[in-house]
C-alpha positions as CSV (number, residue, x, y, z in Angstrom):
1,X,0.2,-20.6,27.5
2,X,0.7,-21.9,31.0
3,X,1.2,-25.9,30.1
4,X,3.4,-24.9,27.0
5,X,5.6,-21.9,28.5
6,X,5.4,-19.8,25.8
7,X,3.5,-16.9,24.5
8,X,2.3,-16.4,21.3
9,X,3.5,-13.6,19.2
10,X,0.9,-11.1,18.8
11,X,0.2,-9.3,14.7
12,X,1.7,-6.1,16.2
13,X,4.8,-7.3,17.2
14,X,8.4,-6.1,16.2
15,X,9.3,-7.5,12.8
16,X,5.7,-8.6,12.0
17,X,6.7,-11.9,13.2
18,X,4.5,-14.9,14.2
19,X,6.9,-16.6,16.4
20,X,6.3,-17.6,19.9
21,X,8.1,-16.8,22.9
22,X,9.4,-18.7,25.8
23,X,8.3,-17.1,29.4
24,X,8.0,-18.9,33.0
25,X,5.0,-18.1,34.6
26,X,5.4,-18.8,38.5
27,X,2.1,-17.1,39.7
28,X,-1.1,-16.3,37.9
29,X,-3.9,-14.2,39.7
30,X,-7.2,-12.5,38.1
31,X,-10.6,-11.2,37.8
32,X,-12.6,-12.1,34.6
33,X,-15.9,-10.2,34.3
34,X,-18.4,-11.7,31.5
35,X,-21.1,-9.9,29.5
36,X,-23.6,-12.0,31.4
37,X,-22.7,-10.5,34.6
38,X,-21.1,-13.2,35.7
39,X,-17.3,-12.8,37.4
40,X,-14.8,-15.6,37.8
41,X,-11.7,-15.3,39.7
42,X,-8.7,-16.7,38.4
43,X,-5.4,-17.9,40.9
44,X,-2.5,-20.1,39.8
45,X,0.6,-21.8,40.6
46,X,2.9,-22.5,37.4
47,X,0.9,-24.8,35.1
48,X,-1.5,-25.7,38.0
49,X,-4.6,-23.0,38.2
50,X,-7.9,-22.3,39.6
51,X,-11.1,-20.2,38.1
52,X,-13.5,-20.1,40.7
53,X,-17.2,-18.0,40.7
54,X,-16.6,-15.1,42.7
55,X,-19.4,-13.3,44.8
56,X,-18.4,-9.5,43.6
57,X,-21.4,-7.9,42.0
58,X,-19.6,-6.5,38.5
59,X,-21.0,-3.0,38.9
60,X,-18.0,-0.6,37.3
61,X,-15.6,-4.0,37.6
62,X,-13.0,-4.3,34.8
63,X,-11.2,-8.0,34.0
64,X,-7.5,-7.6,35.5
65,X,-4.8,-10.8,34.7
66,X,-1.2,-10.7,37.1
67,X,1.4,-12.8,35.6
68,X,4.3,-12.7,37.6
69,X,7.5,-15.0,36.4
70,X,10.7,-14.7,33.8
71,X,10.8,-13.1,30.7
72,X,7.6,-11.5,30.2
73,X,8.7,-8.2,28.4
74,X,6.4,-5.3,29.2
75,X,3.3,-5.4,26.7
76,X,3.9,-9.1,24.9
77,X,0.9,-10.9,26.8
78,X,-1.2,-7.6,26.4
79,X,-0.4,-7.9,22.5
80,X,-1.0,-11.7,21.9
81,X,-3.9,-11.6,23.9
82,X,-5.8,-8.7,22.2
83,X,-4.1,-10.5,18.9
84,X,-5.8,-13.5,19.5
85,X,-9.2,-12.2,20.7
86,X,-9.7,-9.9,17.7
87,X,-8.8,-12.8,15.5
């Protein structure tokens, strides 16, 4: 996503499309928590980014992804994520 600048188009969206999507990302920041207990902290500048070990304890931690840039339209990354997880 980041080194390409596009999205991909998630199975739910509008028009049942399979299209990609063109988005600048300027900032990425975010908390992956792992099964395993493990939690991994994610920071980034355009197509440059970091995920680092983090020394939170994942007790009642959720995973939490900030995208800020251009043209991401409310839900799109939600939906091609979730689209691309549950295969």
């Amino acid at each position: 996503m980041l080194w390409e600048n596009q999205i991909p188009a998630g199975k739910d969206d509008v028009g049942g499309t399979n299209t990609s999507r063109q988005v600048e990302v300027h900032r990425t920041k975010g908390r992956l928590v792992f099964d395993d207990g493990q939690v991994k902290m994610v920071q980034g500048v355009r197509e440059i980014f970091d995920i680092i070990d983090s020394n939170e304890a994942n007790e009642g931690l959720s995973c939490k992804i900030v995208l800020i840039g251009r043209h991401l339209e409310n839900g799109m990354v939600e939906r091609s994520l979730l689209s691309a997880l549950n295969g």
